[in-house]
C-alpha atoms as an extended CHARMM CRD file, in Angstrom:
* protein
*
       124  EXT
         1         1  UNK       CA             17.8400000000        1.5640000000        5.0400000000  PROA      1               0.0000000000
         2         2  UNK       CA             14.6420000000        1.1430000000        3.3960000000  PROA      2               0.0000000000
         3         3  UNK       CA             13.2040000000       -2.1910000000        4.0650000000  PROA      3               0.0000000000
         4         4  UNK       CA              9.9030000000       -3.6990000000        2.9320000000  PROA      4               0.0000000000
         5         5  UNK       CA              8.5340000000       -7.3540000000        4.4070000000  PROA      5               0.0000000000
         6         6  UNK       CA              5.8010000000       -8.7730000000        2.9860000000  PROA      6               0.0000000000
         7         7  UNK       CA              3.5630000000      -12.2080000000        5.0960000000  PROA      7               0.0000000000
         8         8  UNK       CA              0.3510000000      -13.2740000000        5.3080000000  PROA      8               0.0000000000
         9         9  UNK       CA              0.3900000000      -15.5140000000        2.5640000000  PROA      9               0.0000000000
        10        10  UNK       CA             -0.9310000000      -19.5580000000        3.0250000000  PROA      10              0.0000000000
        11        11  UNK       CA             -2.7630000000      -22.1860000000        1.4560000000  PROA      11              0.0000000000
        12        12  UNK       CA             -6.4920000000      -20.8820000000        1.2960000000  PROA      12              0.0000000000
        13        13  UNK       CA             -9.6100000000      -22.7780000000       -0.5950000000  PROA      13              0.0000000000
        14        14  UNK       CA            -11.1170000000      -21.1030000000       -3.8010000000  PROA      14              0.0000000000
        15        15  UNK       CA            -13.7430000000      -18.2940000000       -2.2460000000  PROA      15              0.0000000000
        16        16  UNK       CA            -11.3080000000      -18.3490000000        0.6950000000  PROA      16              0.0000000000
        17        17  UNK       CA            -10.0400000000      -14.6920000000        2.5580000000  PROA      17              0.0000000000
        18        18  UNK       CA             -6.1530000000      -13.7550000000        3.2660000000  PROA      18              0.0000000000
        19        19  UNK       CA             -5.0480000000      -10.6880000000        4.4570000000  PROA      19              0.0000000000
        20        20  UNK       CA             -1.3640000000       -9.9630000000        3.2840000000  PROA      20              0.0000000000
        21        21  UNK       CA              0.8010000000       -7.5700000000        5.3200000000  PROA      21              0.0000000000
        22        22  UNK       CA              3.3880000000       -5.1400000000        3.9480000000  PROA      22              0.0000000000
        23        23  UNK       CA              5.7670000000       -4.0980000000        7.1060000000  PROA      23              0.0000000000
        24        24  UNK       CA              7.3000000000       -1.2410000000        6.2560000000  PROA      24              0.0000000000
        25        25  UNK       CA             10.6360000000        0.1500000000        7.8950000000  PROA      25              0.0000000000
        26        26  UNK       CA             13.3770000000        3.1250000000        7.1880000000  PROA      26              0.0000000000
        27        27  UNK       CA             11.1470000000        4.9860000000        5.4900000000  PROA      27              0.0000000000
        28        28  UNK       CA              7.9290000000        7.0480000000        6.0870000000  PROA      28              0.0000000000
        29        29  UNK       CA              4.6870000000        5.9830000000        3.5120000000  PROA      29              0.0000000000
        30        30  UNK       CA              4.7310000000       10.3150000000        2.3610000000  PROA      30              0.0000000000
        31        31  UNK       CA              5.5430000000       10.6710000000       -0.8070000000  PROA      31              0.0000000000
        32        32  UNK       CA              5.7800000000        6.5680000000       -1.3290000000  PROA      32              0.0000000000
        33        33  UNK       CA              3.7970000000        4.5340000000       -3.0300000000  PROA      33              0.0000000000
        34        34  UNK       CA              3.5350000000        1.0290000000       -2.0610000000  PROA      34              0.0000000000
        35        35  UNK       CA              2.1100000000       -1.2150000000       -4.8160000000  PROA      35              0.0000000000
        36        36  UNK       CA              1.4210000000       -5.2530000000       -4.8220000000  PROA      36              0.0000000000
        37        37  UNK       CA              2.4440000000       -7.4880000000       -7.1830000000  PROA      37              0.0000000000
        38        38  UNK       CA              2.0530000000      -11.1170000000       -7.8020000000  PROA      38              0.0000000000
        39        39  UNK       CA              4.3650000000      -13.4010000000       -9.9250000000  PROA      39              0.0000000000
        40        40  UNK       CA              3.1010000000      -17.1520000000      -11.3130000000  PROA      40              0.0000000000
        41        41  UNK       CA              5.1480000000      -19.8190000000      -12.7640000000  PROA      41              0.0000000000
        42        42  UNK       CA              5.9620000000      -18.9130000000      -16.5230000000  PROA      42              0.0000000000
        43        43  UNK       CA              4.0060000000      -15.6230000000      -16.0920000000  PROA      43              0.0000000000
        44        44  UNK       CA              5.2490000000      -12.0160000000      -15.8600000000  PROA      44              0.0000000000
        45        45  UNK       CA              5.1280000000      -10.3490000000      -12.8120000000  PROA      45              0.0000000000
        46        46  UNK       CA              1.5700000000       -8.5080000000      -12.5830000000  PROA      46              0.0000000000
        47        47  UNK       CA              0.5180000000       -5.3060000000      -10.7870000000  PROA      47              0.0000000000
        48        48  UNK       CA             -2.5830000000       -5.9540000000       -8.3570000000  PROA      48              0.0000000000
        49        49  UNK       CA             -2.7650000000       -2.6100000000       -6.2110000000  PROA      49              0.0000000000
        50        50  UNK       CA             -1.4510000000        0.2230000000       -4.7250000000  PROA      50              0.0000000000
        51        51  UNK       CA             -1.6760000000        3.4610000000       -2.6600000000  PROA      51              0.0000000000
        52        52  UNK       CA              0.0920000000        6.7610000000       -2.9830000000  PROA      52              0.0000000000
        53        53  UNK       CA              0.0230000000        8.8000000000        0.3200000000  PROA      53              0.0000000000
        54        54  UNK       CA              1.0810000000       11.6700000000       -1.4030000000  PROA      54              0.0000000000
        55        55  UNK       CA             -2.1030000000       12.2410000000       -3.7980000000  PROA      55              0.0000000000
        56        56  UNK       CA             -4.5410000000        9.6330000000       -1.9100000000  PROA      56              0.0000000000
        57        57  UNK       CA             -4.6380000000        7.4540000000       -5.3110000000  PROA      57              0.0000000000
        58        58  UNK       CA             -5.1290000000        3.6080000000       -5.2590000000  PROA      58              0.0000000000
        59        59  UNK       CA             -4.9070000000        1.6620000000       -7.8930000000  PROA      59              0.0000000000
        60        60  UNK       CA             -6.6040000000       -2.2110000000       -8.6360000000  PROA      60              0.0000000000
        61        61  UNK       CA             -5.7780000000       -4.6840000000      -11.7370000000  PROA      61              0.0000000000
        62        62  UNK       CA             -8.7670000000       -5.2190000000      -13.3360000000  PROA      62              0.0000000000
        63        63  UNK       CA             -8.1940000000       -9.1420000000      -12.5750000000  PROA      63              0.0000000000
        64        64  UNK       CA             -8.3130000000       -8.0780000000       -8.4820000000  PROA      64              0.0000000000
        65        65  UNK       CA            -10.8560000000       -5.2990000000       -8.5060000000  PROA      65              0.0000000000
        66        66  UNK       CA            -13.8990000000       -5.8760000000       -6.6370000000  PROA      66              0.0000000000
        67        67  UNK       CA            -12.3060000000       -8.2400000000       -4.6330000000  PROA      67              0.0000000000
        68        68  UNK       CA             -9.2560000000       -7.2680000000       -3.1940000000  PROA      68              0.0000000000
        69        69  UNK       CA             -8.6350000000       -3.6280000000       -1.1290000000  PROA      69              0.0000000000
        70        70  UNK       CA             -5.6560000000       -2.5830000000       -0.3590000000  PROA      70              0.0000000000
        71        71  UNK       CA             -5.0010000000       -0.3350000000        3.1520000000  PROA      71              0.0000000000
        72        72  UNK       CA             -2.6960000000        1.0400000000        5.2900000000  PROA      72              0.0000000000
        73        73  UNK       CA             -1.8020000000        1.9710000000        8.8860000000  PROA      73              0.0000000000
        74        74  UNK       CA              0.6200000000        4.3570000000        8.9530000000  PROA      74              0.0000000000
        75        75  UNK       CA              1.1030000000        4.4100000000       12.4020000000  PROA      75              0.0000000000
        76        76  UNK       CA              2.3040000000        0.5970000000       12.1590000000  PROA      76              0.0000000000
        77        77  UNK       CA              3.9210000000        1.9240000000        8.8320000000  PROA      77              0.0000000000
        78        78  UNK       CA              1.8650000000       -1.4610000000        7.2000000000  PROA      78              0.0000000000
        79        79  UNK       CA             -0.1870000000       -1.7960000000        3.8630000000  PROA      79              0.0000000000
        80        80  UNK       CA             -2.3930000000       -4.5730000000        3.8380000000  PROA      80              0.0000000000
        81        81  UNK       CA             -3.8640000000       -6.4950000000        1.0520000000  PROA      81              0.0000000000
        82        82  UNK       CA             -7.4610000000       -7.7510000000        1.9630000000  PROA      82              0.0000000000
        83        83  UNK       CA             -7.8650000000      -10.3770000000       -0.4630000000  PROA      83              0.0000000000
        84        84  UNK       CA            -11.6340000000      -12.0020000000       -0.7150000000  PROA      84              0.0000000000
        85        85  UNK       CA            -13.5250000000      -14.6280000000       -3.0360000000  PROA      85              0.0000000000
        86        86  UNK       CA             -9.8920000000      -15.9700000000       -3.8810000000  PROA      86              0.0000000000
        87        87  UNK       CA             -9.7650000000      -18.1000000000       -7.3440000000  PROA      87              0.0000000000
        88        88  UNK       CA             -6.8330000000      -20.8390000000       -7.8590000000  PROA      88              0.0000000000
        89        89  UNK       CA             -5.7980000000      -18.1900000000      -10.7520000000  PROA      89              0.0000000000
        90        90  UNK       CA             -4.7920000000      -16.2250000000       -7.8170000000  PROA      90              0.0000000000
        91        91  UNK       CA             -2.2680000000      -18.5210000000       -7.0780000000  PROA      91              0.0000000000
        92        92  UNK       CA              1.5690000000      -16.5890000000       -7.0010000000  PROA      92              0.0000000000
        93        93  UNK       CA              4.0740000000      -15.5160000000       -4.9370000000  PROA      93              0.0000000000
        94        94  UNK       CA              2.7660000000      -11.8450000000       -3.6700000000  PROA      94              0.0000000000
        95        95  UNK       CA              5.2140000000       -8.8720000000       -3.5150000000  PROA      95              0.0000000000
        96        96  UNK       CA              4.9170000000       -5.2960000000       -2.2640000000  PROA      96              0.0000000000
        97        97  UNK       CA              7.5690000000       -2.6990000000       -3.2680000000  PROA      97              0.0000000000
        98        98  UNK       CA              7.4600000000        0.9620000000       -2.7450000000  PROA      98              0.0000000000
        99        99  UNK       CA              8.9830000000        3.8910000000       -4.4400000000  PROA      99              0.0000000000
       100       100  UNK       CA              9.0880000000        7.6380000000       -3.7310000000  PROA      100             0.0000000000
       101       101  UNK       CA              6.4940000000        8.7750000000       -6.5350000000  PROA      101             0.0000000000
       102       102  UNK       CA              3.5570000000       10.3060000000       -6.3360000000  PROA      102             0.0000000000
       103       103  UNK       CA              1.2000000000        8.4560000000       -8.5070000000  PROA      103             0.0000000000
       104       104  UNK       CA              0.1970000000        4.8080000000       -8.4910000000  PROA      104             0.0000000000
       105       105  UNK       CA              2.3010000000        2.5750000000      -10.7640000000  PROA      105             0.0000000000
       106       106  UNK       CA              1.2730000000       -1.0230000000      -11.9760000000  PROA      106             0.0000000000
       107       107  UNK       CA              4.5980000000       -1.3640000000      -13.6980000000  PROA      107             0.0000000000
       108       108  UNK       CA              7.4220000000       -3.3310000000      -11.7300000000  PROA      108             0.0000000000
       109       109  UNK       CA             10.3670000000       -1.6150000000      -13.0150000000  PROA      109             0.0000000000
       110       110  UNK       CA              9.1800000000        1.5470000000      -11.6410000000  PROA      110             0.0000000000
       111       111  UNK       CA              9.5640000000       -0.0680000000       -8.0580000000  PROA      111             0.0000000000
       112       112  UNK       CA             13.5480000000        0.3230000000       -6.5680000000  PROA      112             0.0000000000
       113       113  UNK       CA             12.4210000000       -1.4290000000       -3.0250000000  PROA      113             0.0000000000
       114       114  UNK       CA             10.8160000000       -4.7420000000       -2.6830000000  PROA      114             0.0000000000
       115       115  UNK       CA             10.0380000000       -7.1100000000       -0.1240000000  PROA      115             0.0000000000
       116       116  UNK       CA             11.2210000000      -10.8680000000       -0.5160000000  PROA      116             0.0000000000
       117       117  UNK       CA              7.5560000000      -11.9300000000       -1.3630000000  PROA      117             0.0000000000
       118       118  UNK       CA              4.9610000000      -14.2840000000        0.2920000000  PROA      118             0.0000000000
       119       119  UNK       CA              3.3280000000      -17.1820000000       -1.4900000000  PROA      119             0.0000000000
       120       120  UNK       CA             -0.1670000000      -17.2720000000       -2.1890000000  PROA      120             0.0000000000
       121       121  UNK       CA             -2.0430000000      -20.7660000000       -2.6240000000  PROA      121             0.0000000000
       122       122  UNK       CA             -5.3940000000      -21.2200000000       -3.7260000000  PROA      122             0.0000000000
       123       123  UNK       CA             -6.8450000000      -24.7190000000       -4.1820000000  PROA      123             0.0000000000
       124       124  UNK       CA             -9.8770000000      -25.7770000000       -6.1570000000  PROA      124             0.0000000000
């Protein structure tokens, strides 16, 4: 069974570092690609990043880019989310969800597997 676990998450201050963890399990990252997303109070559920294996393509928000790199380690079968100069706006519960495609998606609904999320706080 495929299984995705996302931690890392905390209470950081505004310019603050986190580095969010995506364990991976009954499944193999080829031909995946594991994207992160990040869902506020009253907001829709945003794509940040992600990172297709299968054609070496990553993918950033324009809201994230610059500051946040994602990464993996395949032989811990873990994507990381290196998340830098971190802004209260950055505040959310962080997902990651994979799905056997070969192209980076920033749309939810194209995701089938998701972890249960890990919540982000960012004080001013």
């Amino acid at each position: 069974d495929v299984q995705l676990q996302a931690s890392g998450g905390g209470l950081v201050q505004a310019g603050g570092s986190l580095r969010l963890s995506c364990a991976a399990s009954g499944f193999t990252f080829d031909d995946y690609a594991i994207g992160w997303f990040r869902q506020a109070p009253g907001k829709e559920r945003e794509g940040l990043s992600c990172i297709s294996d299968s054609n070496g393509s990553t993918y950033y928000a324009n809201s994230v880019k610059g500051r946040f790199t994602i990464f993996s380690d395949n032989a811990k079968n873990t994507v990381y989310l290196q998340m830098n100069s971190l802004k209260p706006e950055d505040t959310a519960i962080y997902y990651c969800a994979a799905e056997r495609m070969y192209y980076c998606s920033r749309y939810p609904y194209e995701y089938d597997y998701w972890g249960q999320g890990t919540q982000v706080t960012v004080s001013s």
